[in-house]
C-alpha positions as CSV (number, residue, x, y, z in Angstrom):
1,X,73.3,10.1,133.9
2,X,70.0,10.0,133.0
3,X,67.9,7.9,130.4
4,X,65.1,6.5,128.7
5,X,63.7,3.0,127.9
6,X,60.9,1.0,127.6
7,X,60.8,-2.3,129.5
8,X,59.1,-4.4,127.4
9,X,60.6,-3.0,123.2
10,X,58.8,-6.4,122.3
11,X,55.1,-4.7,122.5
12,X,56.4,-2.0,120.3
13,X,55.8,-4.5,117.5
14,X,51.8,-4.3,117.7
15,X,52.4,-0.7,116.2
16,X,52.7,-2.7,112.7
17,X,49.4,-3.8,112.8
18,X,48.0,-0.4,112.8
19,X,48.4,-0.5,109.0
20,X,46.4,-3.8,108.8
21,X,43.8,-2.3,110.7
22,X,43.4,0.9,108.4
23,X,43.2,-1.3,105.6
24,X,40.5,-4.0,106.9
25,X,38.8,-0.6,108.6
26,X,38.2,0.7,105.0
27,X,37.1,-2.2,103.2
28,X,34.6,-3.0,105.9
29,X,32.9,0.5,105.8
30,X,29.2,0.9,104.2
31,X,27.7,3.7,102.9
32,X,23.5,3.9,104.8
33,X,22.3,5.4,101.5
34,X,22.7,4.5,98.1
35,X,22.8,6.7,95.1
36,X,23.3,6.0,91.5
37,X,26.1,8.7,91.1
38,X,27.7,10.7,93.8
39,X,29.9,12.7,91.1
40,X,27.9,16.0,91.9
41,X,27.4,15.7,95.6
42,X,31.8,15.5,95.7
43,X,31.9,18.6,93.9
44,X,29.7,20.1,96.7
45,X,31.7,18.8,99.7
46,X,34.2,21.4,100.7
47,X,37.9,20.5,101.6
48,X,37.5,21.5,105.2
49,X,34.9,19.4,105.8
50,X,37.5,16.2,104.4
51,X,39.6,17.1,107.0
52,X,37.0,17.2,109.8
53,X,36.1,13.7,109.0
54,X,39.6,12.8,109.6
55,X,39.9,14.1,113.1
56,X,38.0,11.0,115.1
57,X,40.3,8.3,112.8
58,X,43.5,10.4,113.8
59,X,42.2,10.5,117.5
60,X,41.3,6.7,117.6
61,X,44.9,5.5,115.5
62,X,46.7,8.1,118.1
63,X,44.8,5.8,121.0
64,X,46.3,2.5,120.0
65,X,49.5,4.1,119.8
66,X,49.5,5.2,123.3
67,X,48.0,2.3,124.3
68,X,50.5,0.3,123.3
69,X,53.7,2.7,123.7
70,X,52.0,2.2,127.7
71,X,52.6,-1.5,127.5
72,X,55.8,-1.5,126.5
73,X,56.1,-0.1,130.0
74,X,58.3,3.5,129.2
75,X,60.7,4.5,131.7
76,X,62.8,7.2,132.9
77,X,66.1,5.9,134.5
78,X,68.8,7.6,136.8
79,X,72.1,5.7,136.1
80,X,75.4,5.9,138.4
81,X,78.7,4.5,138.7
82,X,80.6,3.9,141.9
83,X,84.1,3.0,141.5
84,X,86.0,0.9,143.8
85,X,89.6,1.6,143.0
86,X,92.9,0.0,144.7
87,X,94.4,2.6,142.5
88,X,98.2,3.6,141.6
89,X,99.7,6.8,142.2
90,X,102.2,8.2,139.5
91,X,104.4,10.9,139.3
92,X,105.2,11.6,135.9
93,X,109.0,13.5,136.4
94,X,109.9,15.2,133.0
95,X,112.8,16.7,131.8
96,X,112.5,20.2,130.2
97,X,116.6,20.7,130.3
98,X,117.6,22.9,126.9
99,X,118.8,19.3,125.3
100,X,115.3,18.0,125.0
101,X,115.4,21.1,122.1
102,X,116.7,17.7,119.9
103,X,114.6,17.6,116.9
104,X,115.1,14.2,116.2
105,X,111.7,12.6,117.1
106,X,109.2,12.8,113.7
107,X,105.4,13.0,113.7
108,X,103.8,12.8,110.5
109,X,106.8,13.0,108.9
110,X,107.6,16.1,110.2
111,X,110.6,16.6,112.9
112,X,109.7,17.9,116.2
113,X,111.6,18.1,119.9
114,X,111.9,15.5,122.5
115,X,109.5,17.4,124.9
116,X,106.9,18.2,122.0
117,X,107.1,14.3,121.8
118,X,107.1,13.1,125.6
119,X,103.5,15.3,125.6
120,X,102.2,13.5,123.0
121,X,103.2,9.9,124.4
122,X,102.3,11.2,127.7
123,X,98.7,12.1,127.1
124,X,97.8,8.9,125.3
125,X,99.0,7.2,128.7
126,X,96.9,9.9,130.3
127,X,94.3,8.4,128.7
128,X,94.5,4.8,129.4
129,X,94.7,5.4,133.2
130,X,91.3,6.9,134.4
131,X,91.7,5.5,137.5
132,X,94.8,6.3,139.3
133,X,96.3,9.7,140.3
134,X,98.1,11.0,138.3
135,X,100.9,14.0,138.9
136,X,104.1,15.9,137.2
137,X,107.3,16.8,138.0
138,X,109.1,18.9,135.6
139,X,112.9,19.5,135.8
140,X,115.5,21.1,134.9
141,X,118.5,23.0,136.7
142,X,115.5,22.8,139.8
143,X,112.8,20.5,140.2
144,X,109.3,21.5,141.0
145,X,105.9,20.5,140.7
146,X,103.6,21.3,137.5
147,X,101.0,19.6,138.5
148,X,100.3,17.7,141.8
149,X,98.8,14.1,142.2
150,X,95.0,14.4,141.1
151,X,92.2,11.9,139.3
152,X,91.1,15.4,137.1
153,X,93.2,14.1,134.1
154,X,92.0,16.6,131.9
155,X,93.6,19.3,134.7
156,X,97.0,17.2,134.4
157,X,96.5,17.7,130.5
158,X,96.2,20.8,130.6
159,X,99.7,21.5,132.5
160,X,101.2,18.8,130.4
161,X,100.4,21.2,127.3
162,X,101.6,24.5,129.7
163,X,105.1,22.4,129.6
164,X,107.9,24.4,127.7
165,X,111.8,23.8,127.4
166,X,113.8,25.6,130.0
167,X,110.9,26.0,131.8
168,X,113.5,25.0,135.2
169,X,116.3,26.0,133.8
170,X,118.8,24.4,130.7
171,X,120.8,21.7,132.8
172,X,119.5,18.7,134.6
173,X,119.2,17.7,138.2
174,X,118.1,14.6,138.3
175,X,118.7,13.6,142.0
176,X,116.4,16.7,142.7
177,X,113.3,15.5,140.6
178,X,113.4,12.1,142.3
179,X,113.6,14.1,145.5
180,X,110.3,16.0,144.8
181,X,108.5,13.2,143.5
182,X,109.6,11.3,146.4
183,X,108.2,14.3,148.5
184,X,105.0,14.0,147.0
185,X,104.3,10.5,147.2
186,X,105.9,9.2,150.8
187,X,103.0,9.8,152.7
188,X,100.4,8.6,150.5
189,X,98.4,5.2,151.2
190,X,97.9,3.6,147.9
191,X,98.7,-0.4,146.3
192,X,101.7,1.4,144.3
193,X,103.5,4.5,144.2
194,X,105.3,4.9,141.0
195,X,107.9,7.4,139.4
196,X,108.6,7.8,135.7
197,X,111.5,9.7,135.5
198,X,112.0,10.7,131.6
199,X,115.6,12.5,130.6
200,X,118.0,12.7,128.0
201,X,120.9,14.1,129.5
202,X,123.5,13.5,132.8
203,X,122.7,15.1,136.1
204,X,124.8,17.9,136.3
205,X,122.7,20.4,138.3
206,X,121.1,20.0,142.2
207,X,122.0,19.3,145.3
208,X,120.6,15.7,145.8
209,X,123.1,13.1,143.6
210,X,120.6,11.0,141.9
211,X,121.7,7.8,143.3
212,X,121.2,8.9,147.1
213,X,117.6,10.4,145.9
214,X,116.9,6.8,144.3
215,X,117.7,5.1,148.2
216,X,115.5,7.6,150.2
217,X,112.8,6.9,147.8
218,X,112.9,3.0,148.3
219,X,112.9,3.5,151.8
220,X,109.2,5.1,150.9
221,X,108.1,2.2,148.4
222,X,108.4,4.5,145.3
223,X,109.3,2.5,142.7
224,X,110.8,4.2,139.7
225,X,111.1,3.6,136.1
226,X,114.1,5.2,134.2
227,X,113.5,6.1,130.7
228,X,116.5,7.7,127.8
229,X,115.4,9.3,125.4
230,X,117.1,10.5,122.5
231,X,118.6,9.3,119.3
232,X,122.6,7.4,119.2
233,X,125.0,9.8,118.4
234,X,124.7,13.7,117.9
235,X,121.0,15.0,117.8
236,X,119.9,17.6,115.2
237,X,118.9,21.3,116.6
238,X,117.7,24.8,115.1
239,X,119.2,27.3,116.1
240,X,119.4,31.0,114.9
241,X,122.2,32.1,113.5
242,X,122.9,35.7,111.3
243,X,122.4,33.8,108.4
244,X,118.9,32.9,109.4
245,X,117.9,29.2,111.8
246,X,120.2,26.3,110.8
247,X,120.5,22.6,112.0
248,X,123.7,21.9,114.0
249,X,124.5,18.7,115.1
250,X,125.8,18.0,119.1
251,X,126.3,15.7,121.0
252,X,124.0,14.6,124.0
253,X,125.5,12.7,127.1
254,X,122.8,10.1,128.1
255,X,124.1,8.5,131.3
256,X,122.2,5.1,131.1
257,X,124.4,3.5,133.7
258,X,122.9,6.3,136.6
259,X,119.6,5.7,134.6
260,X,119.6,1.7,135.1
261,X,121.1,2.1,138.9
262,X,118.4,4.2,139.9
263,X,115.7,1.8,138.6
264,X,117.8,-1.2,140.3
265,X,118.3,0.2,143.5
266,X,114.0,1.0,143.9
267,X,112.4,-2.4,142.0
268,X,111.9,-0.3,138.5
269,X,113.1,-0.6,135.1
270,X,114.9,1.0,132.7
271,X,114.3,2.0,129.2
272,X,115.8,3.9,126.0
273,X,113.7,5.1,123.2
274,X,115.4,6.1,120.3
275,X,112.2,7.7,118.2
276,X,108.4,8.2,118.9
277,X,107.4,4.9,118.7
278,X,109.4,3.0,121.3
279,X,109.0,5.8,123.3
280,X,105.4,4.9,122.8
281,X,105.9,1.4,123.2
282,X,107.7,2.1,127.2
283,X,104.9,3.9,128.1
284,X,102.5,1.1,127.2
285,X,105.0,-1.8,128.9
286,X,105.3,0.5,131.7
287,X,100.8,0.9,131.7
288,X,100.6,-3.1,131.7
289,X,103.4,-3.7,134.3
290,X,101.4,-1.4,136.4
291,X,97.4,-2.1,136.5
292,X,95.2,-0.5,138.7
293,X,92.2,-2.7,140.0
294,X,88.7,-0.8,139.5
295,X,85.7,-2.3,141.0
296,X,83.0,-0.1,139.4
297,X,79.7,-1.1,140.5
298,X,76.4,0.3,138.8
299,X,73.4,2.0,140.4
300,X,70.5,2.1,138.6
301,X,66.7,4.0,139.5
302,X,63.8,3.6,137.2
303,X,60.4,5.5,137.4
304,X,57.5,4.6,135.8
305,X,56.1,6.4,132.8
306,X,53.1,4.6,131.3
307,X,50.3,6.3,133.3
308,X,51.5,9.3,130.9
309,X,50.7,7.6,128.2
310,X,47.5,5.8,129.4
311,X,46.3,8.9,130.7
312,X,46.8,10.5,127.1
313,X,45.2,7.6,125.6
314,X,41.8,7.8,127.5
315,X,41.5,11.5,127.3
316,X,42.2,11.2,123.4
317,X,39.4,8.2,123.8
318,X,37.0,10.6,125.5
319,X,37.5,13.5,123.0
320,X,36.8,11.5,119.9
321,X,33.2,10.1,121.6
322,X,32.1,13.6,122.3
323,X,33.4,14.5,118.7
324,X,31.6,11.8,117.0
325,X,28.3,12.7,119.1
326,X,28.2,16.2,118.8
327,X,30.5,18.5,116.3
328,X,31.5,15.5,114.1
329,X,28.8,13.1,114.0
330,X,27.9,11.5,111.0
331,X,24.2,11.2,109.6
332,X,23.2,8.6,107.6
């Protein structure tokens, strides 16, 4: 990043007394000949020649400002940032099953699905972890990768928006998401490996049971937090019918016992959101239970500008002499 900035701002101050100087200038200045009235010879003077005489006052005020903008010692810097990160790796596992079609999350008072809702949470805490590597596992009958561990978090972003409902099918293996997750993590060398394993339905697809997934991963030091999502009760969804889309309520299995097992068995935690904002609220207990540490450590290089300006100054300095003494020189 580069930028500039003068050493000394202090020295920009002098640049108030130019007024000053202007004024005591003028009220110091005598005419070398006298005359009763000069009300005829002004008529005479053209306007060009007004502005002629202004040119060595412009040069000699444009001097002083150089002079002292050269003080102030102007620099051009080169700024970097090394960071120094004993970063966490997450895998974000999502479920895109056809129950997280549930309208029963709200955003601006509007209803919208549990996955439109997961992406919003999810890029906020996106956002608060520039340092760590992030990846996502999305889910469904099948478990595959959307978007492996990387720190471009505006690439993850971008997959996270890509995300759609049935994307990997309508029912939910959840043993096979911890299994990929796990896959893409046990080799890593990082202070924390970390699953978040979002659902709101019972694993009823795959060929992992989610409980034998959840060992093989502790065995790895992947720690995974649970979280159920989804309102109590039947859930709301549109559906087309020949009469045009109309809400019909069902019912949505949430197993939280398999949910808090998992999380027990590796050193997580589980959690159940119930509406936008404690599903907001897990992500951010789940962001402060988990801190990276980021040394970031400034480097800084400054070149020197005020022979520029110097430079400018006594060429401006030389021009007005040679004005006053030649093209521009007054006679008495």
């Amino acid at each position: 990043m580069e930028f500039f900035r003068f050493q000394d701002p202090w020295i920009l101050v002098c640049m108030l007394l130019i007024p000053l100087i202007h004024s005591f200038d003028r009220k110091n200045r005598k005419g070398a000949v006298y005359y009763s009235s000069i009300h005829d010879l002004k008529s005479l003077q053209p306007a060009a020649t007004s502005l002629l005489m202004a040119i060595p006052t412009f040069l000699r005020y444009m001097v002083i400002i150089l002079v002292v903008l050269a003080l102030a010692r102007p620099q051009e810097g080169r700024k970097s940032q090394e960071i120094m990160s004993s970063g966490v790796d997450i895998i974000m596992a999502i479920d895109t099953s056809g129950s997280m079609r549930a309208m029963d999350f709200m955003r601006d008072k509007e209803r919208i699905d549990r996955l439109e809702a997961t992406k919003d949470v999810v890029r906020e805490f996106v956002k608060d972890r520039p340092h760590d590597r992030l990846g996502m596992v999305a889910f469904g009958n099948e478990a595959f990768t959307q978007c492996p561990l990387t720190l471009d978090h505006n690439i993850l972003v971008s997959f996270l928006d890509k995300l759609e409902i049935g994307i990997a099918g309508d029912s939910t293996a959840i043993g096979s998401a911890i299994g990929i997750s796990t896959k893409r993590l046990k080799d890593l060398k990082s202070k924390s490996k970390i699953v978040i394993l979002l659902t709101d339905g019972r694993s009823n697809a795959g060929n992992i049971p989610p409980l034998k997934a959840a060992e093989i991963a502790k065995t790895f030091g992947i720690k995974i937090y649970t979280v159920g999502m989804g309102t109590e009760g039947k859930a709301p969804f549109l559906v087309n019918t020949i009469f045009g889309e109309r809400w019909v309520y069902k019912q949505v299995d949430l197993d939280e016992d398999t949910l808090n097992a998992i999380a027990d068995t590796t050193g997580g935690q589980y959690f159940r959101a119930t509406d936008k904002e404690s599903l907001e609220q897990v992500y951010e207990q789940i962001d402060q239970m988990e801190k990276s540490e980021a040394k970031v450590i400034d480097h800084s290089e400054y070149s020197e500008l005020y022979v520029y300006f110097l430079a400018s100054a006594i060429g401006l300095l030389f021009l007005e002499i040679i004005l006053t003494h030649t093209w521009l020189r007054r006679t008495p």
